[in-house]
MARBA-500163 format. One record per residue (C-alpha): chain; residue number from 0; residue in one letter; x negated, y negated, z negated. Coordinates in pm, 1 decimal. Each point is the difference from the previous one (the first is absolute). Example, Ala and Ser with C-alpha at 12.3 -4.5 7.8 and 13.67 -1.06 7.14 Angstrom:
BEGIN
("A",0,"A",(-1230.0,450.0,-780.0)) ("A",1,"S",(-137.0,-344.0,66.0)) 
***
This chain:
BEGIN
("A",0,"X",(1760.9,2354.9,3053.0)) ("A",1,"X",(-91.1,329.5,108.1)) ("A",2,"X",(-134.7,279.0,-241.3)) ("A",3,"X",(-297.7,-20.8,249.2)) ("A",4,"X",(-73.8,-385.8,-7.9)) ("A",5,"X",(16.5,-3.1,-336.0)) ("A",6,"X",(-299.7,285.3,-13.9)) ("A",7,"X",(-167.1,-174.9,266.1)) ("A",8,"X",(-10.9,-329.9,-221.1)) ("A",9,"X",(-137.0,202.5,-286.6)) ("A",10,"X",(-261.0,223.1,197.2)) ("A",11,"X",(-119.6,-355.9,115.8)) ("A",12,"X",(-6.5,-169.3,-346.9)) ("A",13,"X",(-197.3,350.4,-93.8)) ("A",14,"X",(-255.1,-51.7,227.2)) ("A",15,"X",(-33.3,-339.8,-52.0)) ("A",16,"X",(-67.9,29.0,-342.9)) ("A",17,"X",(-231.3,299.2,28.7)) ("A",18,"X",(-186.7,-183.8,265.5)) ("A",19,"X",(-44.2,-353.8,-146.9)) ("A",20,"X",(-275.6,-3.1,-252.1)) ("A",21,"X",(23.5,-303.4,-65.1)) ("A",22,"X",(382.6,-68.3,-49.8)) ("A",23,"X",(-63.8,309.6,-252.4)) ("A",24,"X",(-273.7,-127.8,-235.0)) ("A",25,"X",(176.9,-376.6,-15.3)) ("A",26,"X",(317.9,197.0,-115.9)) ("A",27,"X",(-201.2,208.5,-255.3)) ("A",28,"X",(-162.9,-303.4,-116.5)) ("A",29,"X",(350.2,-146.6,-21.4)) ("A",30,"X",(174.3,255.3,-109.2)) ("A",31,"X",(-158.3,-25.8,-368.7)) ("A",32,"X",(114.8,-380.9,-57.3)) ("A",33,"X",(330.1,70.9,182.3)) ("A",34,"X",(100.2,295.2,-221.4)) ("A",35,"X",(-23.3,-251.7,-320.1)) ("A",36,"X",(170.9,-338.8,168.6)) ("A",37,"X",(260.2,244.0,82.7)) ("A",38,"X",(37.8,42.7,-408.9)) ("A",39,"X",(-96.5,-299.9,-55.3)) ("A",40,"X",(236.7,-212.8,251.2)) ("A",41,"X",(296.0,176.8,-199.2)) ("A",42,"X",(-139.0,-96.9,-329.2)) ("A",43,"X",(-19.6,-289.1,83.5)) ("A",44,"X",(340.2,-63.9,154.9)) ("A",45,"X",(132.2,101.6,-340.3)) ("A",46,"X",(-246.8,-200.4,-232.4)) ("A",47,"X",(128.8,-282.1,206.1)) ("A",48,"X",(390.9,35.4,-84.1)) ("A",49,"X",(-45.3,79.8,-398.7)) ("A",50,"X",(-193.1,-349.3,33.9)) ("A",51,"X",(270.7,-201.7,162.9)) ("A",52,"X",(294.8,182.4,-195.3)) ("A",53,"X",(-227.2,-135.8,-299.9)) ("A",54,"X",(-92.1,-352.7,96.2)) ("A",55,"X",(221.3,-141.4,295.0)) ("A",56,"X",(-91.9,-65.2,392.1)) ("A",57,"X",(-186.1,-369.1,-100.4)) ("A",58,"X",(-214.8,116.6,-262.5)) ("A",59,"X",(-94.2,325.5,201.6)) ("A",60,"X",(-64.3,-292.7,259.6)) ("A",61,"X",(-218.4,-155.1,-281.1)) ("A",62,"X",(-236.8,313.2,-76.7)) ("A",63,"X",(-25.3,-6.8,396.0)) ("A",64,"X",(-122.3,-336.6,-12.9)) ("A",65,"X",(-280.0,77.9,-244.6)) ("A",66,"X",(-115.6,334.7,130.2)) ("A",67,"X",(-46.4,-137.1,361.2)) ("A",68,"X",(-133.0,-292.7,-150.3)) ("A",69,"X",(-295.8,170.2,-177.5)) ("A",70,"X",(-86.3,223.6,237.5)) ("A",71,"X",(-1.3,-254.8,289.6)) ("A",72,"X",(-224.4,-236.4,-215.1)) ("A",73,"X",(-253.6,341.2,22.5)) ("A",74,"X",(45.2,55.9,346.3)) ("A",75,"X",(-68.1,-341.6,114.6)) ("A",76,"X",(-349.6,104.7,-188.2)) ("A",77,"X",(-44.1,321.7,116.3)) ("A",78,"X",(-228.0,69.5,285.4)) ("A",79,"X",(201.2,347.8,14.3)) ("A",80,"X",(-263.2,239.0,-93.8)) ("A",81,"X",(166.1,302.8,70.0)) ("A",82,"X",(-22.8,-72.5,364.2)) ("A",83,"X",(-364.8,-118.5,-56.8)) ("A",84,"X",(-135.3,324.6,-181.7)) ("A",85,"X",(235.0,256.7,227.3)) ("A",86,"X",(-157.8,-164.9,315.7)) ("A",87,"X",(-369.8,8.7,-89.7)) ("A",88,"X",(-4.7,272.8,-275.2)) ("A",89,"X",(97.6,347.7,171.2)) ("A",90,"X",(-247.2,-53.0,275.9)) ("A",91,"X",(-286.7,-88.7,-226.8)) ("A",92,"X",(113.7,338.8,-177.0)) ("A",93,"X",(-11.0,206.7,306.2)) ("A",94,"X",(-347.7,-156.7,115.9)) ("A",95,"X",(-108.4,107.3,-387.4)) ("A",96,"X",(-118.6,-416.2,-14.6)) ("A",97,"X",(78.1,84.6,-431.1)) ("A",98,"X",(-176.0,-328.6,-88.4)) ("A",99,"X",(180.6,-202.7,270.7)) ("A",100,"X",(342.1,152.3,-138.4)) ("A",101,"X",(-87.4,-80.4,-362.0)) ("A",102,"X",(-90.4,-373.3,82.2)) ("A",103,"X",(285.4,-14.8,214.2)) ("A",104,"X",(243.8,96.3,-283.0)) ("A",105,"X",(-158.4,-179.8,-273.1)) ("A",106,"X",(35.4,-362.7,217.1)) ("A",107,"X",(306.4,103.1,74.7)) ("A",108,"X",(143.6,74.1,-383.8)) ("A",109,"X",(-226.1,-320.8,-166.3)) ("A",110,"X",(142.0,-215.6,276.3)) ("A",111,"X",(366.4,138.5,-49.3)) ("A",112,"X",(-50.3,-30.9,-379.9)) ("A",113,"X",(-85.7,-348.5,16.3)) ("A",114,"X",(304.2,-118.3,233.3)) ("A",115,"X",(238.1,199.3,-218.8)) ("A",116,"X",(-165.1,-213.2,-273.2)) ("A",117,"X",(15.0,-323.8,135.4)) ("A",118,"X",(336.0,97.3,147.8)) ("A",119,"X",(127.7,-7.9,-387.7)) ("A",120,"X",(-137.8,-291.7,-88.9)) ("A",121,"X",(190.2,-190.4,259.2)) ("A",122,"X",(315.0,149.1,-70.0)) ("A",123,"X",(-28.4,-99.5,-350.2)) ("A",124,"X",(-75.9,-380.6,138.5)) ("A",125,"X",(261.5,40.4,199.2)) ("A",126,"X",(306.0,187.9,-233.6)) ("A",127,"X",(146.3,-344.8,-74.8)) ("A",128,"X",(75.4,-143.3,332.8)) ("A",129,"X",(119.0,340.6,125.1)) ("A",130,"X",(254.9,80.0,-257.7)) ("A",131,"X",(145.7,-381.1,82.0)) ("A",132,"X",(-32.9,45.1,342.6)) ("A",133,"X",(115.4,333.5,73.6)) ("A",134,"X",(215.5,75.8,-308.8)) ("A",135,"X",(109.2,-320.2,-87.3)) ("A",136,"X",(-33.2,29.1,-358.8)) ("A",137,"X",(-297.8,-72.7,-183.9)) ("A",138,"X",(6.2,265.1,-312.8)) ("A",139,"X",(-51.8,292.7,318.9)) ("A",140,"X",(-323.9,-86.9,-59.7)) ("A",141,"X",(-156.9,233.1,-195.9)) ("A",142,"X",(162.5,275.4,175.5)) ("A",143,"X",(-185.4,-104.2,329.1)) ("A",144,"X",(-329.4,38.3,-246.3)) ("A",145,"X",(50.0,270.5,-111.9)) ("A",146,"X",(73.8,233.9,289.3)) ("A",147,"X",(-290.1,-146.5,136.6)) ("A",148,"X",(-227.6,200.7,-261.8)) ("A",149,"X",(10.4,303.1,325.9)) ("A",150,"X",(-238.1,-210.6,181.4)) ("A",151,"X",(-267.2,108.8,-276.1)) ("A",152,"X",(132.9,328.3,-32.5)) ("A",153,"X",(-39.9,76.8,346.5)) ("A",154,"X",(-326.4,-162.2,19.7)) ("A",155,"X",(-171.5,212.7,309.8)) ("A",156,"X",(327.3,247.8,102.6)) ("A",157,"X",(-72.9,-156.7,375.4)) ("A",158,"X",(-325.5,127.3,6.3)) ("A",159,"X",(58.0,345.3,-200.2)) ("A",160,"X",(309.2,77.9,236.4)) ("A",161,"X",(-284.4,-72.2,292.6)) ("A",162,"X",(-178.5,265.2,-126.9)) ("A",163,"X",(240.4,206.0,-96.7)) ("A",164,"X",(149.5,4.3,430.6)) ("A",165,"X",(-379.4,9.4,101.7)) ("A",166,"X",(-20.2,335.7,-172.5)) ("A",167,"X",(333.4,142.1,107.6)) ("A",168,"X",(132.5,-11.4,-279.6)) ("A",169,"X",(356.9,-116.1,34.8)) ("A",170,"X",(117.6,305.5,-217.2)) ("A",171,"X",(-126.5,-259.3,-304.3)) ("A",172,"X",(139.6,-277.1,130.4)) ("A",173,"X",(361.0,169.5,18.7)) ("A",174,"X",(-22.5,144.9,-336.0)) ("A",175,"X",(-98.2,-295.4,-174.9)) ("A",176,"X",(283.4,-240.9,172.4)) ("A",177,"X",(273.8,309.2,-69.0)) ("A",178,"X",(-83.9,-46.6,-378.7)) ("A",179,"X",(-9.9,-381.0,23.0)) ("A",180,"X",(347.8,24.3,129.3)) ("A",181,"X",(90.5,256.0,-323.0)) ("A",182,"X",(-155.7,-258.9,-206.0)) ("A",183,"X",(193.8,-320.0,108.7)) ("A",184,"X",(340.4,204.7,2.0)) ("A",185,"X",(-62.9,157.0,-379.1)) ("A",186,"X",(-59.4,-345.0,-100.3)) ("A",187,"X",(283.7,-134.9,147.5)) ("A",188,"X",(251.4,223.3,-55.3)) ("A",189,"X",(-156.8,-20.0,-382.4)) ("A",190,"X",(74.0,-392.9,35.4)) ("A",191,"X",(371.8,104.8,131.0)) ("A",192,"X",(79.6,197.9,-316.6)) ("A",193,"X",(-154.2,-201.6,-255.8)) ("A",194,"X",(144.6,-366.6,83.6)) ("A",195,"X",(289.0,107.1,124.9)) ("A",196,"X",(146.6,263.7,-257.8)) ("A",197,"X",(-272.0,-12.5,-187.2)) ("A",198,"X",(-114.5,-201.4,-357.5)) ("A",199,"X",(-158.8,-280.4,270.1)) ("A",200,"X",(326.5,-55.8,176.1)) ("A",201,"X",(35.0,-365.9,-91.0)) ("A",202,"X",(-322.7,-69.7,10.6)) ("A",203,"X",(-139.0,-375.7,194.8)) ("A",204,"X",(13.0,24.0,375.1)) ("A",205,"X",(-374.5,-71.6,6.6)) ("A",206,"X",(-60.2,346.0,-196.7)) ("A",207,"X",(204.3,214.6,257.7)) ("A",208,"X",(-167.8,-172.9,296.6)) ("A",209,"X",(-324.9,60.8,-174.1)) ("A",210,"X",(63.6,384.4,-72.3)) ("A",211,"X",(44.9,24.7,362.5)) ("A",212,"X",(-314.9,-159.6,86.6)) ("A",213,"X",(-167.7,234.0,-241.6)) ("A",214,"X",(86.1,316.0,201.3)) ("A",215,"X",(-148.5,-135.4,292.2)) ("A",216,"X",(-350.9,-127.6,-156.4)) ("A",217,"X",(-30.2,339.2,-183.4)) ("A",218,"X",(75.2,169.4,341.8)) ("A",219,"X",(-274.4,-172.4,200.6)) ("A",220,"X",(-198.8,39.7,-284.8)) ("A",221,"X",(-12.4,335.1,-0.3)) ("A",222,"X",(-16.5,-2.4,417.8)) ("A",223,"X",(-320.5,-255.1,-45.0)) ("A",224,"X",(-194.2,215.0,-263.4)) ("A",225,"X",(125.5,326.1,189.9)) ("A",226,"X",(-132.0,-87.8,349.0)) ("A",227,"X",(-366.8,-120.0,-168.1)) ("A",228,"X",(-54.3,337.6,-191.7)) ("A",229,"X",(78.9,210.9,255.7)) ("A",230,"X",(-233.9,-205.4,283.5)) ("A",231,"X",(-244.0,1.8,-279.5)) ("A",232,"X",(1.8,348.8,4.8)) ("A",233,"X",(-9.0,23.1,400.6)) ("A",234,"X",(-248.9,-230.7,55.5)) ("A",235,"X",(-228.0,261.0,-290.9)) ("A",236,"X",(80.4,277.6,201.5)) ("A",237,"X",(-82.8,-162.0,328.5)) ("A",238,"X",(-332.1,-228.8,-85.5)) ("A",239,"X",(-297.7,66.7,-183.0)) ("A",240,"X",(6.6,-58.1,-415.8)) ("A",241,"X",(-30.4,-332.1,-84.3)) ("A",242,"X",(120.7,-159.1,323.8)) ("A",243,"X",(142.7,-310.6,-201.9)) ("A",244,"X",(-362.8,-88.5,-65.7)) ("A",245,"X",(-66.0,-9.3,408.4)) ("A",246,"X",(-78.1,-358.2,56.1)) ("A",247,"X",(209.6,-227.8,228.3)) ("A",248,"X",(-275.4,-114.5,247.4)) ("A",249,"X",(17.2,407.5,85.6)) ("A",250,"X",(333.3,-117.8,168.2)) ("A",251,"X",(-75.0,-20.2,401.3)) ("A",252,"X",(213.2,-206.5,282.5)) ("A",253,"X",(81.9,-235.7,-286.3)) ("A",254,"X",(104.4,-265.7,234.0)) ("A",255,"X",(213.7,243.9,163.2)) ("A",256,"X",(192.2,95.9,-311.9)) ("A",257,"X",(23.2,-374.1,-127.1)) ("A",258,"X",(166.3,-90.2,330.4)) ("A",259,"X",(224.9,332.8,-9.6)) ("A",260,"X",(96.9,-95.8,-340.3)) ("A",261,"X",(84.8,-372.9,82.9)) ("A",262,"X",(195.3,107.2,319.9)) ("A",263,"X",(202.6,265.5,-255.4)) ("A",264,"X",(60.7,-333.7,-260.9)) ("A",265,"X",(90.8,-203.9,294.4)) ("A",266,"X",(261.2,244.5,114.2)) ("A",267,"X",(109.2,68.5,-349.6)) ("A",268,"X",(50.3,-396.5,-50.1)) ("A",269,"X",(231.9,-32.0,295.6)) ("A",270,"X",(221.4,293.5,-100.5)) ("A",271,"X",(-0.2,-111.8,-379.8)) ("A",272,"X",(107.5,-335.9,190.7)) ("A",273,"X",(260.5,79.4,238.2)) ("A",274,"X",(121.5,366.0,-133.8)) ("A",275,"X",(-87.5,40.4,-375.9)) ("A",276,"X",(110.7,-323.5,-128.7)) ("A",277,"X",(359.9,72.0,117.3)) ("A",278,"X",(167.0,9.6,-338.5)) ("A",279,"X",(-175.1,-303.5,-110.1)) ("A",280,"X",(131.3,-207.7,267.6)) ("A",281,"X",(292.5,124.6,-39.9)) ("A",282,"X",(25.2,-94.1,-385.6)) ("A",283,"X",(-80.7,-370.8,105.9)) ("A",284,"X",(171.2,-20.6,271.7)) ("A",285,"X",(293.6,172.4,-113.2)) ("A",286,"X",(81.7,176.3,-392.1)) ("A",287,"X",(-138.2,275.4,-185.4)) ("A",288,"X",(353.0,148.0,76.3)) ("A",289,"X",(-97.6,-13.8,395.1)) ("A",290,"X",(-351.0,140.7,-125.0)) ("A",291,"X",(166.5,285.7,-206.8)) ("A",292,"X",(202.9,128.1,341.8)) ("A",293,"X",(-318.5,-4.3,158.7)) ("A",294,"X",(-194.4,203.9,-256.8)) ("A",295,"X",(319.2,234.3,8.4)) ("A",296,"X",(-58.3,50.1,389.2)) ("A",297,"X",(-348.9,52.0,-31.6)) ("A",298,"X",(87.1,268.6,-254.3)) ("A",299,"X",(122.4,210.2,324.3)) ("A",300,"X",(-209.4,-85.3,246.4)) ("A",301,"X",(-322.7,97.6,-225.1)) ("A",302,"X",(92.4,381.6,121.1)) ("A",303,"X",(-76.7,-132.6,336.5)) ("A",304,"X",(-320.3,-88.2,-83.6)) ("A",305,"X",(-111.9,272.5,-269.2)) ("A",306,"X",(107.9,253.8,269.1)) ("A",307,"X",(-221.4,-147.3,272.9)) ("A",308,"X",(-256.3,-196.0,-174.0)) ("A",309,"X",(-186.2,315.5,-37.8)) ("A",310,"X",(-31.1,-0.4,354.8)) ("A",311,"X",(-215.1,-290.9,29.6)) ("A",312,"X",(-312.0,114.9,-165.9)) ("A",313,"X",(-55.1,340.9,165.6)) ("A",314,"X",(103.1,-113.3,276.2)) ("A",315,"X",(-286.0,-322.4,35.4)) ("A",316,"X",(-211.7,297.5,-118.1)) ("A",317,"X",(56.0,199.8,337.4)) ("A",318,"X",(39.6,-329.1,230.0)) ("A",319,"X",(-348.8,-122.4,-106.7)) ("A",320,"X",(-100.2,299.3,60.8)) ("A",321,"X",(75.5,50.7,396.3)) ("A",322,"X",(-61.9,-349.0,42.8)) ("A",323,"X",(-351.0,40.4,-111.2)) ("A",324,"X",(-10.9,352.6,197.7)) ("A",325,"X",(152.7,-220.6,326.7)) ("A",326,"X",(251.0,281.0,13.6)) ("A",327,"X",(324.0,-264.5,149.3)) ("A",328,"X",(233.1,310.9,53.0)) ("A",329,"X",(23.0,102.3,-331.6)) ("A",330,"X",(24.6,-260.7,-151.4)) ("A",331,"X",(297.6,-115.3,205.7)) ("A",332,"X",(173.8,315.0,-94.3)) ("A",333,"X",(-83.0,-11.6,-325.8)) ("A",334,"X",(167.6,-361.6,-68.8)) ("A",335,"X",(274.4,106.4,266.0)) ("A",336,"X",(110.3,281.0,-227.3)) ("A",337,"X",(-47.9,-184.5,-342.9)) ("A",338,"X",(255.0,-260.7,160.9)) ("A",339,"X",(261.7,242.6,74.4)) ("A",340,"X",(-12.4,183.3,-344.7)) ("A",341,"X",(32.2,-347.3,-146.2)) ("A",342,"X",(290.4,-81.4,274.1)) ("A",343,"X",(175.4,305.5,-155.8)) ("A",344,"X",(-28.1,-98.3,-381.1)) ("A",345,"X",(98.5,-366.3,69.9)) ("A",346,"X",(329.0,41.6,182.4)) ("A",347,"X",(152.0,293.7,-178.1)) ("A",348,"X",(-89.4,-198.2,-345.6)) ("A",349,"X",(157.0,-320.8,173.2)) ("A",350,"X",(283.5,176.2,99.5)) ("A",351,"X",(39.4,210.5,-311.8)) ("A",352,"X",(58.7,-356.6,-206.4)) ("A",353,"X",(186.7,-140.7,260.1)) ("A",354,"X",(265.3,226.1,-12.0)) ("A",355,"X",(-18.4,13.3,-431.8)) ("A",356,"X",(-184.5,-271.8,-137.0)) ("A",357,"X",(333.5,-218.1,53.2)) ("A",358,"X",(156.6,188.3,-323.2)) ("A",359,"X",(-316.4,183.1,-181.7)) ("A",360,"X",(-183.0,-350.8,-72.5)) ("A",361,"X",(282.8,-165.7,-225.8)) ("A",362,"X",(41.2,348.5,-142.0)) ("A",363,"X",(-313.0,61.5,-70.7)) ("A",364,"X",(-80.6,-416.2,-95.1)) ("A",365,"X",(358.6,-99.1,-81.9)) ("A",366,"X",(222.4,-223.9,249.4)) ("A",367,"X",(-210.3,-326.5,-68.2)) ("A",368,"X",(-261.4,186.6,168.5)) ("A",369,"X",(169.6,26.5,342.6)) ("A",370,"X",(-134.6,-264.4,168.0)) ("A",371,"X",(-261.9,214.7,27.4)) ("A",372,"X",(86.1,257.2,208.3)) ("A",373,"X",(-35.1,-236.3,342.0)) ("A",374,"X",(-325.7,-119.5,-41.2)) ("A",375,"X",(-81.5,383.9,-59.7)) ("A",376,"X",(49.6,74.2,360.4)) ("A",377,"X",(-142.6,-336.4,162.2)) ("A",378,"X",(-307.0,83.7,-223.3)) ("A",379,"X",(-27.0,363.3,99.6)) ("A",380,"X",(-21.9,-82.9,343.4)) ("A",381,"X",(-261.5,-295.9,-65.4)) ("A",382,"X",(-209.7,249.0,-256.9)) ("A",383,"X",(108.2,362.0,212.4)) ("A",384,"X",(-206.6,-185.5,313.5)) ("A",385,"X",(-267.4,-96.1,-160.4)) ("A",386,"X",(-42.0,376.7,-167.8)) ("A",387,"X",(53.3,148.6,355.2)) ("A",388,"X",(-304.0,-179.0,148.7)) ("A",389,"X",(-189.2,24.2,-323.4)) ("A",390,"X",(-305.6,76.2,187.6)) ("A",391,"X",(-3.8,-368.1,202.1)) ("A",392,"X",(-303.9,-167.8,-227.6)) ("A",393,"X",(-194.3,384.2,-52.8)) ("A",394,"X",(-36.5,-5.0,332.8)) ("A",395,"X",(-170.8,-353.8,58.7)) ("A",396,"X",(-186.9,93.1,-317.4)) ("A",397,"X",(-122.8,225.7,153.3)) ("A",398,"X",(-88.0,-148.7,306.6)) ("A",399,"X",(-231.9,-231.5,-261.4)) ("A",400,"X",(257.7,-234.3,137.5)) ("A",401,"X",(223.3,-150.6,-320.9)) ("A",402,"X",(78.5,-369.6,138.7)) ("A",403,"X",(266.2,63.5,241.8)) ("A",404,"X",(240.3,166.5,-235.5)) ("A",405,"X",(-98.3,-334.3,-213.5)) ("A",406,"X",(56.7,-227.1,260.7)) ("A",407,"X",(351.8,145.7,98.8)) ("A",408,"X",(127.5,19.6,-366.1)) ("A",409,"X",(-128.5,-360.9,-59.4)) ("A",410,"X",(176.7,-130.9,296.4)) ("A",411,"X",(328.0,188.0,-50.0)) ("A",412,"X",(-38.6,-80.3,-364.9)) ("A",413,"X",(38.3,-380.1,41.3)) ("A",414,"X",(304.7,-10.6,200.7)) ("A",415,"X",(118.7,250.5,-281.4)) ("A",416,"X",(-65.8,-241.7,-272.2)) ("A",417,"X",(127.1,-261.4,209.8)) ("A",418,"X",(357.6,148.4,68.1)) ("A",419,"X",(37.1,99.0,-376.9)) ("A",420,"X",(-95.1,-350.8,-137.9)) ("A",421,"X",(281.8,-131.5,264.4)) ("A",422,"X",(247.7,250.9,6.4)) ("A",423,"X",(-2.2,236.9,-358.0)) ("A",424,"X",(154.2,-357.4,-230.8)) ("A",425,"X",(296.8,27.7,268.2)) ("A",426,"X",(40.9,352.6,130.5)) ("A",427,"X",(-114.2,177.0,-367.1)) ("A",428,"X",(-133.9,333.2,-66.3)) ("A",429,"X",(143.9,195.2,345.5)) ("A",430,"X",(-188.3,-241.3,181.1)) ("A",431,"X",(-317.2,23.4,-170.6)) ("A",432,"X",(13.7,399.1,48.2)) ("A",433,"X",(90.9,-40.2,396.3)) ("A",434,"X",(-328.1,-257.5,66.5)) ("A",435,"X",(-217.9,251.4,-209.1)) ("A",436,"X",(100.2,287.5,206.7)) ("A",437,"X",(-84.4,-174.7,279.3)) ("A",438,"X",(-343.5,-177.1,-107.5)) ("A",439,"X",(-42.0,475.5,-15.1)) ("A",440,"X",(120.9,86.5,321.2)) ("A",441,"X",(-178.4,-309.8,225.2)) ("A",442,"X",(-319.9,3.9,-155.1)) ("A",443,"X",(-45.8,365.9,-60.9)) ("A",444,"X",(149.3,73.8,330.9)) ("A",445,"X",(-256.3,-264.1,162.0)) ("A",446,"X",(-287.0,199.3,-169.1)) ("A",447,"X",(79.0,330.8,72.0)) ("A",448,"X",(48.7,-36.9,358.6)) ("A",449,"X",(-350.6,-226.2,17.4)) ("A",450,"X",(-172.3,315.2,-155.8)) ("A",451,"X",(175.8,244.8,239.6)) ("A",452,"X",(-117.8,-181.8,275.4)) ("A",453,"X",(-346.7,-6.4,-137.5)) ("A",454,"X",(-39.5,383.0,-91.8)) ("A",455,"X",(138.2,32.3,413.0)) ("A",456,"X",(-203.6,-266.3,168.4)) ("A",457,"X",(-322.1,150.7,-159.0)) ("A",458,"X",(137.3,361.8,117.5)) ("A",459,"X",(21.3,-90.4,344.3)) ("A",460,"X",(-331.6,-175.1,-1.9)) ("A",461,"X",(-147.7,215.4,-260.6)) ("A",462,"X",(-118.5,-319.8,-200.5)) ("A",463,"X",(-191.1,104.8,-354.3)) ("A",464,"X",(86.7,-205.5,-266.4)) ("A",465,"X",(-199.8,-270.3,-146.2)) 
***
């Protein structure tokens, strides 16, 4: 290309940047989480092959198992305060509604802390019949208790990290994940040393797999307790003294947060069905060997996802924000950029593993842990779509509209579950990877392009929301 066209490109990009407010403050607001899952992406690449170079592919498959079962057992609880609090709490901020804000985030954190609760008990009801299910082995079971102990220790971190983006402050939230990250690989590299050269090195399986667990419940730990002090001290700074004391029945358009916080349960209950519980199926379906590829893959596709997650946030910020201001333009531009920087990330990181993940994986893993390396790239495509079009359900949120992306996932979701409970026994692990790519790339794709042609048909009529 021409000297020229290539100054032409970059006048243009100048411009563009110096032009778009909008694009600008989503990056700045991104820019603070992205820094840290840059860090924290690589840490956790390497925590990840110290663990399997101590404990094999199938047990790495088991400590899968039991992480995503825990956390899904919350999650089908969880009426995803975060969302809940970030929604309704900046604007009672800005409109200096102090008592509404304080009523707002006490509901939020009692009814958090009381799911989280509840969401314990029934994984302790329910540790048996998952460690014969899903691990096949009946002494698992106390390991599937125990890492369940994060569930208390992270008691209201939905509703402090809802505060915490409310506030702008994402610089917290990156800080406190970087040193999570630090935490679990310390731990683990500890573990390394100590039962493998160590005066632990013949110690019971059961011990090892339990050290490992150990790093992860301190890590949340310390993420749970982090993200409550430092909203506590936001929400001191930003309400009157004493705001804990505001009563609930302060709390206005209580039916319209109930219903926004079913919708947001609802939505979370049909990914935790037809995305999250992945590895589970695939431990019944399949082995914990099939599982441990799986949580391998996931182990490089996470960047994917720590790089652009930080997107989503700011970005529902800005949306709601021209949506409520009618402003159709912008906010087509804005999501129109956001898409191509995500375009960008998502096929130079596919094509970066494509062309090395075929010899770094059993390097990194060990040969046994080759198998891997192709349901990397069907998953990054699957997973790379989805983070592309991150913004799909932001923007029906914030057209007060959550049941079409519900609707569409549902739908898609069931012919998912169907083709997996049909073809995984026969086809194995590839298979399951290819039909969960595609349960991404139809449903999302059916979403985005309903919003799109929602945020146009109102600009060429100039319909308000509702």
């Amino acid at each position: 290309m021409p000297g020229g066209g290539i100054v032409s490109i970059f006048q243009k990009l100048s411009t563009t940047w110096k032009e778009d407010h909008l694009l600008r403050r989503v990056v700045k607001n991104s820019s603070y989480l992205f820094s840290s899952n840059v860090i924290s992406a690589v840490l956790s690449l390497i925590q990840t092959f110290i663990a399997v170079r101590l404990i094999g592919v199938a047990d790495w498959g088991l400590v899968a198992v039991i992480q995503t079962f825990a956390s899904n057992i919350n999650r089908f609880l969880s009426f995803r305060m975060s969302e809940v609090v970030l929604r309704n709490l900046g604007p009672a901020l800005a409109d200096n509604k102090k008592k509404d804000a304080a009523a707002l985030v006490k509901a939020a954190g009692l009814t958090e802390a009381l799911t989280s609760i509840a969401a314990f008990l029934i994984l302790l009801l329910l540790t048996p019949w998952a460690s014969r299910v899903f691990a096949k082995d009946l002494s698992t079971a106390p390991l599937f208790a125990f890492y369940g102990f994060i569930l208390l220790s992270n008691l209201v971190v939905e509703t402090s990290t809802g505060v915490l983006q409310a506030t702008h402050r994402f610089d917290h939230l990156g800080r406190v994940n970087l040193v999570q990250s630090i935490i679990t690989l310390s731990m683990i590299g500890a573990t390394y040393v100590l039962f493998r050269w160590g005066s632990l090195a013949n110690a019971p399986h059961q011990i090892v797999l339990g050290a490992i667990l150990l790093a992860y419940v301190i890590a949340k730990t310390y993420m749970g307790l982090s993200f409550v002090i430092v909203a506590l001290h936001e929400l001191n700074c930003s309400l009157d003294p004493g705001w804990w004391r505001i009563p609930l029945r302060e709390l206005s358009n209580k039916r319209s947060l109930v219903t926004f916080a079913l919708n947001t349960n609802l939505n979370g209950t049909v990914n935790l069905v037809f995305r999250d519980n992945i590895q589970l199926y695939q431990a019944a379906l399949l082995s914990l060997t099939d599982a441990g590829y799986f949580k391998i893959a996931m182990t490089f596709i996470i960047p994917i996802t720590m790089i652009l997650d930080p997107f989503i946030a700011p970005t529902y910020a800005e949306i709601s924000r021209t949506i409520a201001r009618f402003e159709w333009k912008p906010t087509l531009r804005l999501l129109k950029r956001i898409t191509a920087i995500a375009s960008g990330v998502v096929l130079a990181y596919w094509a970066v593993w494509a062309l090395t993940g075929w010899w770094i994986i059993p390097t990194l893993y060990k040969p046994p842990a080759s198998p891997a390396y192709p349901l990397l790239l069907i998953l990054i495509a699957g997973y790379g779509f989805a983070s592309i079009f991150q913004w799909n359900r932001s923007l029906f949120l914030s057209f007060g509209k959550a049941g079409y992306p519900i609707l569409i996932s549902t739908l898609i979701g069931v012919i998912e579950l169907a083709l997996m409970s049909y073809l995984v026994p026969t086809y194995g692990y590839l298979m399951l990877a290819f039909i969960l790519s595609g349960y991404f790339i139809v449903s999302i794709g059916l979403i985005t392009l309903r919003g799109l042609w929602e945020v146009r048909r109102r600009q060429k009529a100039m319909v308000y929301p509702t």
